[in-house]
VEXDO-72632 format. One line per field, with one value per atom (N, C-alpha, C): residue number from 0; residue in one letter; atom name; x, y, z. Coordinates in nm, 3 decimals. Atoms other than C-alpha are relative to their C-alpha. Layout:
BEGIN
k: (NUM ...);
r: (A ...);
a: (CA ...);
x: (X ...);
y: (Y ...);
z: (Z ...);
//
This chain:
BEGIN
k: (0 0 0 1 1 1 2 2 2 3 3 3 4 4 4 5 5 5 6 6 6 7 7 7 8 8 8 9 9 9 10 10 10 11 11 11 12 12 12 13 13 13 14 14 14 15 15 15 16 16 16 17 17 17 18 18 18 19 19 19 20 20 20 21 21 21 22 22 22 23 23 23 24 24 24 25 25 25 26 26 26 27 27 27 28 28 28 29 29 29 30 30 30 31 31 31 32 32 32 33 33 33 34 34 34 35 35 35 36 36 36 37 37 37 38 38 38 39 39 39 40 40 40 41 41 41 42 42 42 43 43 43 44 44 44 45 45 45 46 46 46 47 47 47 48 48 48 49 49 49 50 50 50 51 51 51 52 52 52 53 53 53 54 54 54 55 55 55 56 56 56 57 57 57 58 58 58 59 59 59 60 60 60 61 61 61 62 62 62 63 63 63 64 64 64 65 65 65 66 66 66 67 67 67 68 68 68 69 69 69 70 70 70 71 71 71 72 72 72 73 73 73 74 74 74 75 75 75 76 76 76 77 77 77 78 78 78 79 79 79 80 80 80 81 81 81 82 82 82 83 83 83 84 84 84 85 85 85 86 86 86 87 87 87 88 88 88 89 89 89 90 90 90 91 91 91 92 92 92 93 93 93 94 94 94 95 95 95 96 96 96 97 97 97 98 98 98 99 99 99 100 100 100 101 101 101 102 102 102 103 103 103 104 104 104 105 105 105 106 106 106 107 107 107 108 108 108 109 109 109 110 110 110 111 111 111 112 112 112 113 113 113 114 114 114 115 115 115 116 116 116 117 117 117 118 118 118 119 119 119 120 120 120 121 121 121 122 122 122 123 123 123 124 124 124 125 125 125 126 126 126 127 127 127 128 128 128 129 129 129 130 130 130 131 131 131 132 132 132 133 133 133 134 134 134 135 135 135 136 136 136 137 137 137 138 138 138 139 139 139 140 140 140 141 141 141 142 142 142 143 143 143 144 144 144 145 145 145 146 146 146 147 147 147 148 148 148 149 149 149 150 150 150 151 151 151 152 152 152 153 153 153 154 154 154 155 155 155 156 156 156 157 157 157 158 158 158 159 159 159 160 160 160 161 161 161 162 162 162);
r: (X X X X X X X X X X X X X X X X X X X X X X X X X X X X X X X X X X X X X X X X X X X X X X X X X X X X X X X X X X X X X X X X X X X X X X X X X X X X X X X X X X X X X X X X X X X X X X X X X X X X X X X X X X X X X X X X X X X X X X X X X X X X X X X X X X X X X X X X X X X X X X X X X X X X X X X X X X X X X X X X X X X X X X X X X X X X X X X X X X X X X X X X X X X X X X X X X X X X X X X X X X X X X X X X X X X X X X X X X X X X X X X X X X X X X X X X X X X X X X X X X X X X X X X X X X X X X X X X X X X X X X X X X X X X X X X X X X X X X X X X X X X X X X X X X X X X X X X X X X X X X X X X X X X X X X X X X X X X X X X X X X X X X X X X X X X X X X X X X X X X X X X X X X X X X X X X X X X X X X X X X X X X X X X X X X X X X X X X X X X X X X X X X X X X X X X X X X X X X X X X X X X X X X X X X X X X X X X X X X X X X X X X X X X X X X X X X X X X X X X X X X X X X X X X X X X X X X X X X X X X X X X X X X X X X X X X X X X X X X X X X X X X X X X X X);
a: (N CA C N CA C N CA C N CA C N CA C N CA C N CA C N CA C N CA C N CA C N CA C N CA C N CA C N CA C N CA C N CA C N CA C N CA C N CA C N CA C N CA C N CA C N CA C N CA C N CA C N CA C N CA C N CA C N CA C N CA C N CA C N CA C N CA C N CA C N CA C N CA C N CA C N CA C N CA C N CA C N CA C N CA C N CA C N CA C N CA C N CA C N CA C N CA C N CA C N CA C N CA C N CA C N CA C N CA C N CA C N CA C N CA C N CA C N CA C N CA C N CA C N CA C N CA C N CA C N CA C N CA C N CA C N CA C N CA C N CA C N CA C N CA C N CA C N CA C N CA C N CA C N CA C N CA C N CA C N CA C N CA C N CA C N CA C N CA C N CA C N CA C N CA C N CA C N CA C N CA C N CA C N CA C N CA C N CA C N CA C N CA C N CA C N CA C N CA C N CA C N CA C N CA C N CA C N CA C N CA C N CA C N CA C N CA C N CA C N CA C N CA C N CA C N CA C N CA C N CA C N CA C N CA C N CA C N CA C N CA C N CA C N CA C N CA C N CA C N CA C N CA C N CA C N CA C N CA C N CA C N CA C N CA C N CA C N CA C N CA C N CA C N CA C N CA C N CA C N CA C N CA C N CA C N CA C N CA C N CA C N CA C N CA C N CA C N CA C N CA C N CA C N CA C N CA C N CA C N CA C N CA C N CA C N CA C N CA C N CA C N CA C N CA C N CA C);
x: (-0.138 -13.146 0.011 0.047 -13.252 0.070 -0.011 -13.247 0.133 -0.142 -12.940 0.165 -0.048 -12.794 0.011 0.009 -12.916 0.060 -0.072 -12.783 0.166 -0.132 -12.421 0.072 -0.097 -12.372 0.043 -0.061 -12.308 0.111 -0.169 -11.971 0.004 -0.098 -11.911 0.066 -0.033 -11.896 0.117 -0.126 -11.698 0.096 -0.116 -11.457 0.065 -0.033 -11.430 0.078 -0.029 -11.367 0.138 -0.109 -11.103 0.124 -0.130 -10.944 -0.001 -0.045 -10.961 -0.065 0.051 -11.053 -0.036 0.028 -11.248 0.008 0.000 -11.197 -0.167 0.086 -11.543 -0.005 0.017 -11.554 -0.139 0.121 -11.914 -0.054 0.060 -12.108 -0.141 0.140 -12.492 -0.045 0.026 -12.527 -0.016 0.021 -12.458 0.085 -0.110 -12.258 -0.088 0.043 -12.523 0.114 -0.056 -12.320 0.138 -0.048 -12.075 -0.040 0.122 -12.352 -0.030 0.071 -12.473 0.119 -0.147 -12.077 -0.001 -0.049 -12.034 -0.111 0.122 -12.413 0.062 -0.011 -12.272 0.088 -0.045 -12.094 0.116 -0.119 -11.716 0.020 -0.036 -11.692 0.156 -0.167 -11.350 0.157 -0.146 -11.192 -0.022 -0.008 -11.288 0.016 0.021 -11.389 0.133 -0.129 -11.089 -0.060 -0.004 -11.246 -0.095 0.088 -11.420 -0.022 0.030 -11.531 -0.126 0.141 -11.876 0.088 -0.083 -11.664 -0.146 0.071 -11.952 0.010 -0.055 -11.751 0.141 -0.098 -11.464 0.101 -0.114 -11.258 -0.021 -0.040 -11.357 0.066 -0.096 -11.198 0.124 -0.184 -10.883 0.072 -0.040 -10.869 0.009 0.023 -11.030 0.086 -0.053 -10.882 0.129 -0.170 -10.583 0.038 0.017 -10.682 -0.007 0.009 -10.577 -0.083 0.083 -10.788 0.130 -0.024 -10.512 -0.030 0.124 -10.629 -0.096 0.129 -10.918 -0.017 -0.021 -10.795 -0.104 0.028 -11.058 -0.095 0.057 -11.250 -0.135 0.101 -11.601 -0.067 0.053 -11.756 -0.137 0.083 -12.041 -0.039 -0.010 -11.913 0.082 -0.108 -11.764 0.108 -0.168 -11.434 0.020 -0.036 -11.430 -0.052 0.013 -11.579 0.066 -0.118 -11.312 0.130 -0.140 -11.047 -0.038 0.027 -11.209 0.033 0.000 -11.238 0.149 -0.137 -10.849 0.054 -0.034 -10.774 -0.034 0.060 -10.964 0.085 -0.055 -10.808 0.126 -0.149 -10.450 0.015 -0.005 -10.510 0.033 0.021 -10.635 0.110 -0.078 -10.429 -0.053 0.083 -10.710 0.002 -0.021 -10.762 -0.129 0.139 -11.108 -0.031 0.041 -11.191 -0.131 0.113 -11.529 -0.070 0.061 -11.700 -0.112 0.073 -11.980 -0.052 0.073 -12.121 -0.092 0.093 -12.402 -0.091 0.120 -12.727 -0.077 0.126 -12.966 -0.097 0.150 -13.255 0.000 0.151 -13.504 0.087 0.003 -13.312 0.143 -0.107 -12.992 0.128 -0.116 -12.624 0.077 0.018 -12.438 0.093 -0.077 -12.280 -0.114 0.088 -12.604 -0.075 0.041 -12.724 -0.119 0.116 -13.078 0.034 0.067 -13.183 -0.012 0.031 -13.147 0.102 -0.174 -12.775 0.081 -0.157 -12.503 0.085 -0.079 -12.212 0.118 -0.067 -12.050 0.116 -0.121 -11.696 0.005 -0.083 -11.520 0.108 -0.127 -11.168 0.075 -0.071 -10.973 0.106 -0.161 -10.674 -0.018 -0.064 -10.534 -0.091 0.012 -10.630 -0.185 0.126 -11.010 -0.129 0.121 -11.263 -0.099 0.111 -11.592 -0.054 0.079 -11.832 -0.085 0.195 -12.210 -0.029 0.065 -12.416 -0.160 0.128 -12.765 -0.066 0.066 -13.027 -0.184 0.118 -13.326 -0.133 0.021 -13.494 -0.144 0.110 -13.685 0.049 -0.051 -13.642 0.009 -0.005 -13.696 0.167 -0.152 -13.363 0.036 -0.036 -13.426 0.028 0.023 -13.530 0.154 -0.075 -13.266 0.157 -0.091 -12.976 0.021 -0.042 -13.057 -0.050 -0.025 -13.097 0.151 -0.125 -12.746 0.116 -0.043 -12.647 0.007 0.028 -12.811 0.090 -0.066 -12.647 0.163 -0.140 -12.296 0.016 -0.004 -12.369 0.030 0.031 -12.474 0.129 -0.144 -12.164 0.124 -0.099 -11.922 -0.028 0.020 -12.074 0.011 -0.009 -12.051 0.146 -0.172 -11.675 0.044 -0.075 -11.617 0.012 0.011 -11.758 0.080 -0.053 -11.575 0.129 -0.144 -11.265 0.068);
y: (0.026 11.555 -0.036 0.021 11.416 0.113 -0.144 11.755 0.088 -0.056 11.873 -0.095 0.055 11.574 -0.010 -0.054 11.611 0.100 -0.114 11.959 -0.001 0.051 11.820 -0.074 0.071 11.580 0.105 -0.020 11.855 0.051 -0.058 12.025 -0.144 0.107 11.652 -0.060 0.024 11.570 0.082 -0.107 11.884 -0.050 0.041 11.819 -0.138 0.114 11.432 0.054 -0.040 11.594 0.033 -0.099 11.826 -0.068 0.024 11.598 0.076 -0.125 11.854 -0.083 -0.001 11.825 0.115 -0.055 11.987 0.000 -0.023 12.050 0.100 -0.047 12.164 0.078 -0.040 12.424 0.048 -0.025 12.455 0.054 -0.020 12.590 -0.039 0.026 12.662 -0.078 0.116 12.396 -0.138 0.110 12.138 -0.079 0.148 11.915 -0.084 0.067 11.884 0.033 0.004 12.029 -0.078 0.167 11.725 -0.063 0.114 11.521 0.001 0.017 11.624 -0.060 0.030 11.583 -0.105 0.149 11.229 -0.023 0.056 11.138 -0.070 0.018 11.126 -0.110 0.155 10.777 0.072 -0.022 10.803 0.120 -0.144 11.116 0.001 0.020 10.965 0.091 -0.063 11.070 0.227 -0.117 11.450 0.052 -0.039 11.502 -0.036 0.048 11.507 0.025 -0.011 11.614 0.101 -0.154 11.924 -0.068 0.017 11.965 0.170 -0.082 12.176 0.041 -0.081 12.452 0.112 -0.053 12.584 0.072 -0.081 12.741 0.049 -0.020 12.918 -0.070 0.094 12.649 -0.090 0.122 12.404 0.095 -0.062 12.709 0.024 0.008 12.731 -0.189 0.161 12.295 -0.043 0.063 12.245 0.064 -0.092 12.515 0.033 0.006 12.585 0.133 -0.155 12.956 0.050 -0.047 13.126 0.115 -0.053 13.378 0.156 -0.101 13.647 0.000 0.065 13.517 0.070 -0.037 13.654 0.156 -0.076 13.994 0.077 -0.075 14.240 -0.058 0.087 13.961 -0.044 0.089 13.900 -0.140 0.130 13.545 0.017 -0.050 13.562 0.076 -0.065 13.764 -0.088 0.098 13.701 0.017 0.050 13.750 -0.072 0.123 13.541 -0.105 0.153 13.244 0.046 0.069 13.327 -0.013 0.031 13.313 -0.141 0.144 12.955 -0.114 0.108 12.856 0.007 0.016 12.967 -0.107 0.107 12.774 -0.159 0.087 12.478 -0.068 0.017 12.458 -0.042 -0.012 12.500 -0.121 0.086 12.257 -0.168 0.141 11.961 0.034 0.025 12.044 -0.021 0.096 12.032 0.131 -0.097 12.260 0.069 -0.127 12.434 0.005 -0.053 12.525 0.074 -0.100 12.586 0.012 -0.002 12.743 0.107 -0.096 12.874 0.047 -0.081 13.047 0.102 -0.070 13.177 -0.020 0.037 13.181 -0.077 0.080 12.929 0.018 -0.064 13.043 -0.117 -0.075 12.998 0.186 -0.162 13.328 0.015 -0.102 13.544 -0.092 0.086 13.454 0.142 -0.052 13.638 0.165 -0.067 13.873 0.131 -0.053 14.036 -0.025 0.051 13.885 -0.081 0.068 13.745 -0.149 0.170 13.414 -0.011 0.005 13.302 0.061 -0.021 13.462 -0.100 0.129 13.304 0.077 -0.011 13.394 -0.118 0.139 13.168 0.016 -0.071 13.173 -0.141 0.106 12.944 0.015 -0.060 12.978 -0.112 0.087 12.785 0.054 0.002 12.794 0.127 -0.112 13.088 0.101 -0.110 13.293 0.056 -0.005 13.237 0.014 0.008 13.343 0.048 -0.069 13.456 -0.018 -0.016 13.570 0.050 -0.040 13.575 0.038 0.060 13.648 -0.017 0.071 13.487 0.081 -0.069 13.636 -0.098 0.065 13.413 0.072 -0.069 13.643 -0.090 0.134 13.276 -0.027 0.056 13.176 -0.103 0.110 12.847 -0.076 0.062 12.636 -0.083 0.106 12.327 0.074 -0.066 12.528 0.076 -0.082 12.765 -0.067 0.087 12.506 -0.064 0.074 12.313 0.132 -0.140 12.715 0.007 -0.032 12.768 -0.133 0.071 12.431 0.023 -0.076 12.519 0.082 -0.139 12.808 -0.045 0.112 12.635 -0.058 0.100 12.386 0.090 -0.109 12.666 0.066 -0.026 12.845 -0.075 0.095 12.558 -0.019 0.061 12.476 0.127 -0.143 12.885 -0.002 -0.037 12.880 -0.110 0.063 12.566 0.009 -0.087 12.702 0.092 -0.099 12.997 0.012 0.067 12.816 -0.056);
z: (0.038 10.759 -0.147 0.126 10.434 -0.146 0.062 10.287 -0.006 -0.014 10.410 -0.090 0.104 10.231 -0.122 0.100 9.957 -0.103 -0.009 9.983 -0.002 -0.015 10.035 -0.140 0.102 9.751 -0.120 0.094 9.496 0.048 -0.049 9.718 0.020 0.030 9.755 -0.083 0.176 9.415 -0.056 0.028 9.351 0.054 -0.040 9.605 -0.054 0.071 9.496 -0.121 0.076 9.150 -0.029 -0.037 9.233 0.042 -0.139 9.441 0.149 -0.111 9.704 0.124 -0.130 10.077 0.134 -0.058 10.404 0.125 -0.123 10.745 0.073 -0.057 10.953 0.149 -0.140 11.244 0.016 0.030 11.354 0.172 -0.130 11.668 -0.026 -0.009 11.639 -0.059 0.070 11.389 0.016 -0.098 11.631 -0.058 0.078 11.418 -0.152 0.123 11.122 -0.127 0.116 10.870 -0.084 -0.002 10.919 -0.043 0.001 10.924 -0.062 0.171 10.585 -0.071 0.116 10.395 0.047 -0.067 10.608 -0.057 -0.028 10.514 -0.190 0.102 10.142 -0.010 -0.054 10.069 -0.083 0.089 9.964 0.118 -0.032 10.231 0.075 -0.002 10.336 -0.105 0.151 9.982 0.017 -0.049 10.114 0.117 -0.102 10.444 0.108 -0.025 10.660 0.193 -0.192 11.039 0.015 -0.009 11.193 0.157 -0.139 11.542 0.056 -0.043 11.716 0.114 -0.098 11.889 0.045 -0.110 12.129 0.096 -0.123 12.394 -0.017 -0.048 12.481 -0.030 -0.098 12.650 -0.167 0.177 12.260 -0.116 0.111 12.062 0.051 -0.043 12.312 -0.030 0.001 12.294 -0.143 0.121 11.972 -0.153 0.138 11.729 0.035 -0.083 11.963 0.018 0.053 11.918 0.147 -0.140 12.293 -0.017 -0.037 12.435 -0.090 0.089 12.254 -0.160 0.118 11.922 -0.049 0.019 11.942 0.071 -0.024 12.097 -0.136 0.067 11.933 -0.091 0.014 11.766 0.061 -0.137 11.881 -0.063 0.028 11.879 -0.124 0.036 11.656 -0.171 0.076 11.364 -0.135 0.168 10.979 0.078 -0.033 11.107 0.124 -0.029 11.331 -0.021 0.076 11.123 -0.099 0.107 10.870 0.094 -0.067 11.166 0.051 0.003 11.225 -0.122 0.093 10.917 -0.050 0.071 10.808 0.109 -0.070 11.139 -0.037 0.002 11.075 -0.081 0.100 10.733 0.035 0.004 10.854 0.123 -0.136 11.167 -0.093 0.077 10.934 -0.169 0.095 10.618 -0.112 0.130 10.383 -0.054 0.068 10.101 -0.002 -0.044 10.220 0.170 -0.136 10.591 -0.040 0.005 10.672 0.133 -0.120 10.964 0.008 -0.070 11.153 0.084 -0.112 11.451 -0.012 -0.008 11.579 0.153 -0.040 11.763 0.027 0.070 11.739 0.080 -0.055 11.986 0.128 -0.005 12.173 -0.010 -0.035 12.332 -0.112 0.061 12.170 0.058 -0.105 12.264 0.079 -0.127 12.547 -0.080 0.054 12.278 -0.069 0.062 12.184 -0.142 0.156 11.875 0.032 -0.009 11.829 -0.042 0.029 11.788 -0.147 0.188 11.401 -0.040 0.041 11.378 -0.010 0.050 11.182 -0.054 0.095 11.058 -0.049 0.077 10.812 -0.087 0.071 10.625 -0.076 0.031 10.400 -0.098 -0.004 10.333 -0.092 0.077 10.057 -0.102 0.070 9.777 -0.082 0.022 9.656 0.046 -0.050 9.927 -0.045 0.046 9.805 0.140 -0.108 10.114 -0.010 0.039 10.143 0.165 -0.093 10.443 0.013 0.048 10.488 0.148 -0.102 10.769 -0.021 0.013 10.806 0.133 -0.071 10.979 -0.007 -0.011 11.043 0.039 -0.044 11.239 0.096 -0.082 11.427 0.119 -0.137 11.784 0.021 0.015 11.656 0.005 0.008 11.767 -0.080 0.087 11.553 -0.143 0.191 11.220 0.000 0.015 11.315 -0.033 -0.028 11.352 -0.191 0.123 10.990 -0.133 0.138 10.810 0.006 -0.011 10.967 -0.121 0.091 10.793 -0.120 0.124 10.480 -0.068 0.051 10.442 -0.002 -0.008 10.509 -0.111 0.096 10.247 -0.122 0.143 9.983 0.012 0.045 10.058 -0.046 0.011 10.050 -0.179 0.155 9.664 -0.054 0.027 9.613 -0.036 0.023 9.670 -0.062 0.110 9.484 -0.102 0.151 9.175 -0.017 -0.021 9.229 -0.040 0.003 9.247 -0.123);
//
């Protein structure tokens, strides 16, 4: 976790900076990439919420996103972690949304995608998004879980620069 903090304080700093703030939608990640932006002190003056949408039934509760929503949409993919992350954004009211889904192993998920798949978005002001996908190509769940973070983090400080 250490590391992933580490990894966090420079989009915290930014955001602090800016003024700005983030909303987190996360699956295979488990809830580290929270856990890194909260790990940083002050993460009040940015961090505004997020929630580890894992299933179904936590993206109809948690994002509020019905099963038409997602008409054509498969779980798994950039577009739909930038239809998370514009949600996320627009739910909490903050000026970046960021999300990701995936994989994380031992096996694949039920969509066909190996073990070590991510796709990651993050969605902020004037219409500024971007989408990666990660490919681990490890069955490893832990490793796989704090690459998916990683990669989260690195984008989030990608699009603040950007910005």
């Amino acid at each position: 976790m250490n590391d992933l903090a580490l990894l966090a304080a420079a989009p915290a700093s930014l955001l602090v900076k800016a003024r700005q703030t983030i909303a987190v939608s996360e699956s295979s990640a488990g809830g580290l990439i929270s856990a890194a932006l909260l790990a940083i002190p002050g993460a009040s003056a940015y961090y505004q919420g997020g929630g580890v949408i894992y299933t179904q039934d936590a993206r109809r509760t948690l994002l509020g996103i019905p099963d038409e929503g997602v008409k054509g949409i498969r779980s798994s993919t950039e577009a739909f972690a930038l239809l998370a992350a514009r949600t996320i954004r627009e739910r909490f009211g903050t000026t970046w949304g960021l999300s990701e889904t995936g994989a994380s192993g031992p096996t694949g998920n039920r969509y066909g995608d190996a073990a070590g798949h991510a796709c990651l978005a993050i969605v902020g002001p004037a219409d500024l998004s971007k989408a990666r996908t990660l490919e681990t190509g490890s069955a490893d769940r832990l490793a796989n879980m704090y690459a998916f973070a990683n990669a989260a983090l690195t984008l989030v400080l990608d699009g603040l620069q950007q910005a």
